[in-house]
N, C-alpha and C positions, 0 to 999 in steps of 0.2 A: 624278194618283194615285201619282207617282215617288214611292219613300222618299228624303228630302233626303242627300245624301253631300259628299264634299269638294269644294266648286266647284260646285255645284247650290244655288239658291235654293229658296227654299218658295215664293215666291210673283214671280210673272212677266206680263207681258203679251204677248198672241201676238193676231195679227190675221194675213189672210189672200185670196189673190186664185185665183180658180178659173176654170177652162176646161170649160165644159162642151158638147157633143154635135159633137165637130171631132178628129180623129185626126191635123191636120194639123203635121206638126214647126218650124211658124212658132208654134204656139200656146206649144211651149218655148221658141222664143228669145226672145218678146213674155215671158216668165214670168221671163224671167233679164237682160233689158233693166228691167224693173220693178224686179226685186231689186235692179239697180243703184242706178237710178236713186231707190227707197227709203232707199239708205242715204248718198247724197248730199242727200236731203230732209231727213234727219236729222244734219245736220254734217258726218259722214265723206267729207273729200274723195275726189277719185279720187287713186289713189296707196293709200292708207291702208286699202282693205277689197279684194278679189278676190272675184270669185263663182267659183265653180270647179265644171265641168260636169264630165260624163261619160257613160256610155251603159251600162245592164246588158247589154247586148245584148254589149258587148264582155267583160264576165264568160262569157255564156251558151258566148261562142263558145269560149274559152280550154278553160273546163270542156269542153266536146265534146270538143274536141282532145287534150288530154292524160289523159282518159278518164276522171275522176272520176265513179261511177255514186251514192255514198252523199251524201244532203244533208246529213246530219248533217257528214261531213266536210266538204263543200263551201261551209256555212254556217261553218265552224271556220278556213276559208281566209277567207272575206270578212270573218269579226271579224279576222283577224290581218292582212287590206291597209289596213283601216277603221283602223288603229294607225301606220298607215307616218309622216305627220308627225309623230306625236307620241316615235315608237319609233325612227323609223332602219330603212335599210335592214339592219342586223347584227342588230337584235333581232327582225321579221320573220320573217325566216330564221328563227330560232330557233324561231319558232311556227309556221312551216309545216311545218318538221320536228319534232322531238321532243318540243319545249316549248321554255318558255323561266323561268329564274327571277329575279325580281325586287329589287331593292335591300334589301325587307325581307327576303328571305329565302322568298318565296311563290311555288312553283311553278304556271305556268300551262300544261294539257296542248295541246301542238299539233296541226297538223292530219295529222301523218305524211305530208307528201306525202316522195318521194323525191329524191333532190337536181336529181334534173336537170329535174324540175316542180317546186319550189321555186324554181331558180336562170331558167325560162325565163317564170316570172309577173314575178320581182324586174328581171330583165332591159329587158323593157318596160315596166315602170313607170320603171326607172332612164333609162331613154333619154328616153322622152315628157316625163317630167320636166327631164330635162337642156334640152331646148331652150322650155320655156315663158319669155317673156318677154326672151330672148338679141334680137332685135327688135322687139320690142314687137307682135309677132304669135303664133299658134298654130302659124303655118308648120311647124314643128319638129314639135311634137310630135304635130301630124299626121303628118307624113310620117315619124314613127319607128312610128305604129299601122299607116301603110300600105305599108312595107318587113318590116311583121313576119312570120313565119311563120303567124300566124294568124287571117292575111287570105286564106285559102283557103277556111276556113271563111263558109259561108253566113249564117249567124248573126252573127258578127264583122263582117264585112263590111257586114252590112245598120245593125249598130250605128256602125259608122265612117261609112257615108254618112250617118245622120241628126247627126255630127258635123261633119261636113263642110257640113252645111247649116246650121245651128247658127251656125255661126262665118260663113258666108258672110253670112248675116241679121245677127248683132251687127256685124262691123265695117264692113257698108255703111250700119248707122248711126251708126256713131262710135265704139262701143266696142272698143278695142283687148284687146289680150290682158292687160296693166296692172289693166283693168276686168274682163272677164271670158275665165275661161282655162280651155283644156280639160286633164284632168287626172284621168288614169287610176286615180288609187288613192282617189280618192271612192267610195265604196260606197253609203250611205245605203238606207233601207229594205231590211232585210235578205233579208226573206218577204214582201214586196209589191211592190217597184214592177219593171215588166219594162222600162221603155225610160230614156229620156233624165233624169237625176240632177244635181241640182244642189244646194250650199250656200254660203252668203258665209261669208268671213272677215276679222275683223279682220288686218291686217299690221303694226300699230305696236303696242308695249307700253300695256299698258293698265292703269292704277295705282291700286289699289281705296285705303279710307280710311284703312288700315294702311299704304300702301308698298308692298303687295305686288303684282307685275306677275302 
């Protein structure tokens, strides 16, 4: 029922694999081993797609910590992390604070955090990031979620161990961090989903019947 816009089709095919009556965090990484393994079913070698996980739990805890009480705001932070590939770390920022305005000239209002909660979300995204894939493990960018400050938090913490389990499961079956990687500034379901997040990406250019990547 989406209105079609730029890069959106009207008409798509979507299928689907579900876990039901099991709370256990192997039933995630069985859901992002499949994903993989889906889009190797489908041509895309490894190398060429990522699935890229993450945790709400690690959102939930951040938000604790640095004391966001309005959702409205805090749902205004997660549209403007949900933007990080596509925006840059600089534009971000922009939208966590003040706003931010756009090439055409269109103002988008941000989330008003203050800079030092603006700069300690961008922070740990920048680090977690910085080490996915530097060894073809998660090594890193775990270890930059579990040096952070906001791993005292209960909530945070309990979202990093179900990451930490996560990754234990994918790479003692093979897949490495190449294949699937963990990677903080995944958002996905904005008002639903509370724990473990995941989406694939294409990583090679992909050249529709125009030319256009």
């Amino acid at each position: 029922n989406e209105k079609p816009g730029p890069g959106r089709f009207r008409q798509f095919t979507q299928f689907d694999a579900d876990t039901v009556g099991t709370d256990n965090i192997a039933a995630d990484a069985e859901i992002c081993m499949l994903a993989a393994d889906t889009m190797e079913k489908l041509g895309i070698e490894r190398g060429d797609y990522v699935v890229k996980v993450n945790n709400r739990k690690i959102f939930e805890g951040i938000r604790e910590v640095i004391g966001i009480t309005s959702q409205t705001q805090w749902l205004t932070v997660l549209r403007a992390i949900d933007k990080y590939d596509r925006l840059g770390p600089t534009n971000v920022a922009l939208l966590l604070g003040n706003g931010r305005t756009d090439d055409s000239g269109d103002f988008t209002l941000g989330a008003k955090l203050n800079e030092s909660q603006a700069e300690e979300i961008l922070t740990l995204i920048r680090m977690a990031a910085f080490g996915v894939h530097l060894d073809g493990t998660n090594n890193e960018a775990l270890k930059a979620l579990r040096n952070s400050k906001f791993v005292v938090n209960a909530t945070f913490s309990e979202g990093l161990n179900e990451l930490e389990t996560i990754d234990r499961l994918v790479s003692g079956n093979g897949y490495d961090a190449t294949a699937i990687s963990i990677d903080p500034s995944v958002v996905r379901g904005l008002e639903y989903y509370t724990g473990p997040v995941f989406e694939a990406e294409i990583t090679i250019p992909v050249v529709n019947e125009d030319g256009q990547t």
